[in-house]
N, C-alpha and C positions, 0 to 999 in steps of 0.2 A: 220655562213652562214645559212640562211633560205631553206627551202626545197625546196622554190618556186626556188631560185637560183638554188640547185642542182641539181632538177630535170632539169633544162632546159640547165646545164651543162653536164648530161649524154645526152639529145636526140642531142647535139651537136656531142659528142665525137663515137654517135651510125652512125649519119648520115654523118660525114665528110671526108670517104669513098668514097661515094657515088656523089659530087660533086665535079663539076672543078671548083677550086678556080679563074679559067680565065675568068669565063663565068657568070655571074650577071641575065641569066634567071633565072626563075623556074625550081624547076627539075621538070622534069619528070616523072610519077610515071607509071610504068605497072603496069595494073589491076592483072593479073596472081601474078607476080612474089609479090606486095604488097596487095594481098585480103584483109588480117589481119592488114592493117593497121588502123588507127583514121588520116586522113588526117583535119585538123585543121588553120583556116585563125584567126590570133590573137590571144588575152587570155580575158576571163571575165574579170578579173581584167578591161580591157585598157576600156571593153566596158557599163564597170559600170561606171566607170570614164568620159565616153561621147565622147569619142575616135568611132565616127560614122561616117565618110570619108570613103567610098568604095576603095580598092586598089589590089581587086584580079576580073579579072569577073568569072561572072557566068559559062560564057560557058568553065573557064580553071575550074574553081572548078569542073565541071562533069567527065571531063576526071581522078578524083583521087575518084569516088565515085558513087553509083546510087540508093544512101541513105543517109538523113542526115536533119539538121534545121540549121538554123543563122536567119540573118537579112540581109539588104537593106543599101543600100547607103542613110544615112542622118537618118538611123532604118525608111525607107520607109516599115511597116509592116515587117510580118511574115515569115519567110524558111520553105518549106515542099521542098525537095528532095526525091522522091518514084516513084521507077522505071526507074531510069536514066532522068526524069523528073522534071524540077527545077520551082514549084507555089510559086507567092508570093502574101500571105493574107494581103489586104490593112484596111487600119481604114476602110474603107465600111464593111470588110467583106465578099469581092470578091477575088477571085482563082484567077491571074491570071499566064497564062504560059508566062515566062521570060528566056532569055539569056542574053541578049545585055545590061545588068547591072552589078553595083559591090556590092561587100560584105565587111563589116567591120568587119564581124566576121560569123565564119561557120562551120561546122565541118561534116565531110561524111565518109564515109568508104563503101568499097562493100560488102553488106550485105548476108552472105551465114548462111542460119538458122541453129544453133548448138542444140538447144532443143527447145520441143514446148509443149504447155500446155493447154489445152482448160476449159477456165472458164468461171463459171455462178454466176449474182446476188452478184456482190462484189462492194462498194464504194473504192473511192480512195488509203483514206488509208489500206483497207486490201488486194487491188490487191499490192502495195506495200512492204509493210509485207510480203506477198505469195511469189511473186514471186522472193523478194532478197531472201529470206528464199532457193531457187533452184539454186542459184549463184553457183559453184564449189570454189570461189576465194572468199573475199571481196576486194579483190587487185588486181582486174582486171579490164577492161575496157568492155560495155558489148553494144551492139548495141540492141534496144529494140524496139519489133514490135507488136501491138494488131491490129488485123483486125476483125472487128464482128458489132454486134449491143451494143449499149450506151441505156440505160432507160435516163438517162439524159448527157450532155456534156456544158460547160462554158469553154469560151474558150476567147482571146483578141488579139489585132491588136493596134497599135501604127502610129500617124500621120508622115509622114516626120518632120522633126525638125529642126533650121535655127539657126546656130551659132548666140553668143556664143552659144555652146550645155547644157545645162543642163545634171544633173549624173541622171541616168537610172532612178534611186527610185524616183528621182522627176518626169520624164515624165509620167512613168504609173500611176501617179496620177489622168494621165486626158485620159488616154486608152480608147478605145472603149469595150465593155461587148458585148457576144456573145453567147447564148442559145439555145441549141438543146437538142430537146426529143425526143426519140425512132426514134433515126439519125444513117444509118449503116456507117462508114468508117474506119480512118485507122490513126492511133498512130502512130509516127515515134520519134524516140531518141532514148538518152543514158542514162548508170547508171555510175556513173563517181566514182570511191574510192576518200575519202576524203581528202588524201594526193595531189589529183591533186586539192586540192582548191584552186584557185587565174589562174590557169592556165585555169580552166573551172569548170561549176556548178558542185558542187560536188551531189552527186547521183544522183536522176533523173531529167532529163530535157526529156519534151515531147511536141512535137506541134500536131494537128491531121489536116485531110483533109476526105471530104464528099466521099464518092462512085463516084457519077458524077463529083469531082472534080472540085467544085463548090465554096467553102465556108471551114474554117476551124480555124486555129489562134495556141497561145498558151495557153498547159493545164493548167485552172485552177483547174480545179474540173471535177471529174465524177461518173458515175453510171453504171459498165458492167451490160448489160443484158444478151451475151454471146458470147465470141469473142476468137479468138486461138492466143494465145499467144506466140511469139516466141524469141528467143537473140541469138546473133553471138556473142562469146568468140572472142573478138580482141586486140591483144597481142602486138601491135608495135601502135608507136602513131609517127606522124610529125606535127609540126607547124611553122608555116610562121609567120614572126613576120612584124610588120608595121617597113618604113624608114623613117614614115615621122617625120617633127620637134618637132609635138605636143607631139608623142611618144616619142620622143629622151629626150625632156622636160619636160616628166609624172612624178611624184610624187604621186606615189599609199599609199592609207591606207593603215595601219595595217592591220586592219581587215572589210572586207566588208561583214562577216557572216551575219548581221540583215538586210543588204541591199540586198542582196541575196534573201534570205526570203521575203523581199514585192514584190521582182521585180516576183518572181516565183511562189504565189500562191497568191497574193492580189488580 
């Protein structure tokens, strides 16, 4: 049995408690009583695979989070969640504020900052470097926030798509590219341990959005110029898995590692 099974065999056995086996809504999640949680709509895996059909909305995703990224129904552009505020960055390159849509894939949690760090004059890779380097765990799940000024930011957005779907790695081959210099806003994601790979990106996944709330995407690349860095230690993870046929019918690769890798920093 693979991990990817096991694991999603203990968050069964952790959460089936907590639902009435009568009742076919959504649970419910109180903010208090689940803060620490990773509230989660899908797995990469389904959305590597082109599994892009919206089947949760927006406005139920808020209520389990006021922090977080995914994507759009049909990967209509980019997920920024910041501040109980759900933007989505279209192929234009425009913010806009959304409820009244779904998500094929998403992930949020209520972000309550566990440590903070204030850094200057780092590329990509060595804010990276740094800041797993401050992790307490490598085995944890970790909510990850830069707020500051970018010397430089690259960033992408994705057309709506029209069945058959194509797998991820092929769409962003025709992404839109997104350039900012000396742009102040705001990082939102996670740092995922690698054992959750096929469940969700393993390490970092990060989308940003402007100060005005204007424009943003997901990170390819950057430049801090000086921005306070901060992560909420989040210890409990739930995921909603899709009903639909396509899923029920999915036949996932082995290994999506190298596909991963284009879709997240090409």
């Amino acid at each position: 049995m693979n991990i990817f099974v096991k694991f999603l065999m203990v968050i069964m056995v952790l959460f089936s408690g907590c639902i009435d086996t009568n009742d076919n809504s959504v649970l419910e999640v109180n903010s208090e009583q689940f803060s620490d949680v990773l509230y989660q709509v899908s797995t990469i895996n389904a959305l590597m695979e082109g599994l892009y059909d919206g089947f949760i909305p927006v406005s139920d995703l808020l209520t389990h989070g006021d922090f977080g990224i995914g994507t759009f129904d049909k990967l209509d552009g980019e997920m920024v969640v910041l501040d109980g505020i759900c933007y989505q960055i279209k192929a234009d390159g425009v913010a806009y504020t959304v409820e009244n849509v779904t998500t094929p894939f998403a992930v949020v949690t209520w972000f309550e900052n566990d440590e903070t760090y204030y850094l200057n004059d780092m590329n990509i890779s060595e804010f990276e470097s740094y800041f797993e380097s401050k992790f307490p765990s490598k085995n944890m799940i970790y909510a990850v926030k830069l707020t500051g000024n970018f010397s430089k930011i690259k960033t992408r957005s994705v057309s709506p798509q029209e069945k058959t779907y194509e797998k991820l790695a092929d769409v962003v081959k025709n992404q839109s590219i997104f350039e900012f210099e000396n742009v102040s806003g705001t990082c939102v994601g996670f740092w995922i341990p690698d054992f959750m790979s096929g469940l969700n990106v393993p390490l970092y996944h990060l989308h940003f959005i402007t100060d005005d709330r204007t424009a943003g995407g997901h990170i390819l690349d950057f430049e801090i110029n000086s921005v306070e860095a901060s992560f909420d230690i989040t210890p409990e993870f739930y995921v909603i898995l899709p009903t639909s046929e396509e899923y029920y019918g999915m036949e996932f690769s082995d290994n999506l590692e190298n596909d991963i890798k284009i879709v997240e920093k090409q």
